[in-house]
C-alpha positions as CSV (number, residue, x, y, z in Angstrom):
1,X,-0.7,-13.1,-13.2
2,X,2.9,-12.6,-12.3
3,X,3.3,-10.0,-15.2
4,X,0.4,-7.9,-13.9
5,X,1.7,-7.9,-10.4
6,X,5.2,-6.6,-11.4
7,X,3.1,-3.8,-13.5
8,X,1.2,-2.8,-10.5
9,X,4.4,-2.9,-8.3
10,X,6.1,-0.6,-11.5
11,X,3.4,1.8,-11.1
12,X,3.4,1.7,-6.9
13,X,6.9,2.8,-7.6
14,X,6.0,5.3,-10.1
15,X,3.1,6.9,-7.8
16,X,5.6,6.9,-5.2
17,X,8.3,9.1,-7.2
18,X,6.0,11.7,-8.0
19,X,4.3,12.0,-4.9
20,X,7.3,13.3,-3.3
21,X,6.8,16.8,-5.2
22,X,3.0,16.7,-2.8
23,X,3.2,15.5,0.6
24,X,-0.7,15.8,1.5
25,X,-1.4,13.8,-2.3
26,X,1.2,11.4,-1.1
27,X,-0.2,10.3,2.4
28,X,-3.5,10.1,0.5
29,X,-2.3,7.8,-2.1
30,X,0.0,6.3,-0.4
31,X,-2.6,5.0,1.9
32,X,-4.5,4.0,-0.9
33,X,-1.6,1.7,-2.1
34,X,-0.8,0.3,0.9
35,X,-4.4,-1.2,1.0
36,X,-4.3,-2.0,-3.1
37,X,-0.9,-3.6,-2.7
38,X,-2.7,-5.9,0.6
39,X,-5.5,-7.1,-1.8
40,X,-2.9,-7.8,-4.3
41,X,-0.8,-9.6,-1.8
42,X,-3.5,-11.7,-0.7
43,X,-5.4,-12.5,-3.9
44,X,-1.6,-13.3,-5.4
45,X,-1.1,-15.5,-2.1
46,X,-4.3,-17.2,-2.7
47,X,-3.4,-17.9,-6.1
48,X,-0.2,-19.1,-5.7
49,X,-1.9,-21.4,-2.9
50,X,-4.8,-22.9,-5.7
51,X,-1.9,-23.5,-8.4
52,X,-0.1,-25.5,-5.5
53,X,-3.4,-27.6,-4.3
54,X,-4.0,-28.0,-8.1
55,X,-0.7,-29.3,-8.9
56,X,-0.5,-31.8,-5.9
């Protein structure tokens, strides 16, 4: 899971670098990873919290 996070987080960066050449394409997709990288964030944090109840 960790892998595939910091793959996502390559490409966030990635999508990032080339959306400076457009800035309309850039607010548009940035806004769209902004709400990808939440759902991440949370279903991560949620996993994370699972491993930890399962460990315990």
């Amino acid at each position: 899971v960790l892998n595939a996070f910091i793959v996502v987080f390559r490409r966030l960066i990635l999508v990032f670098e080339t959306c400076k050449l457009e800035n309309i394409i850039c607010f548009l997709c940035y806004n769209h990873y902004k709400v990808t990288f939440l759902i991440i964030k949370l279903h991560f944090l949620n996993y994370i919290e699972d491993k930890n109840i399962i460990q315990h």
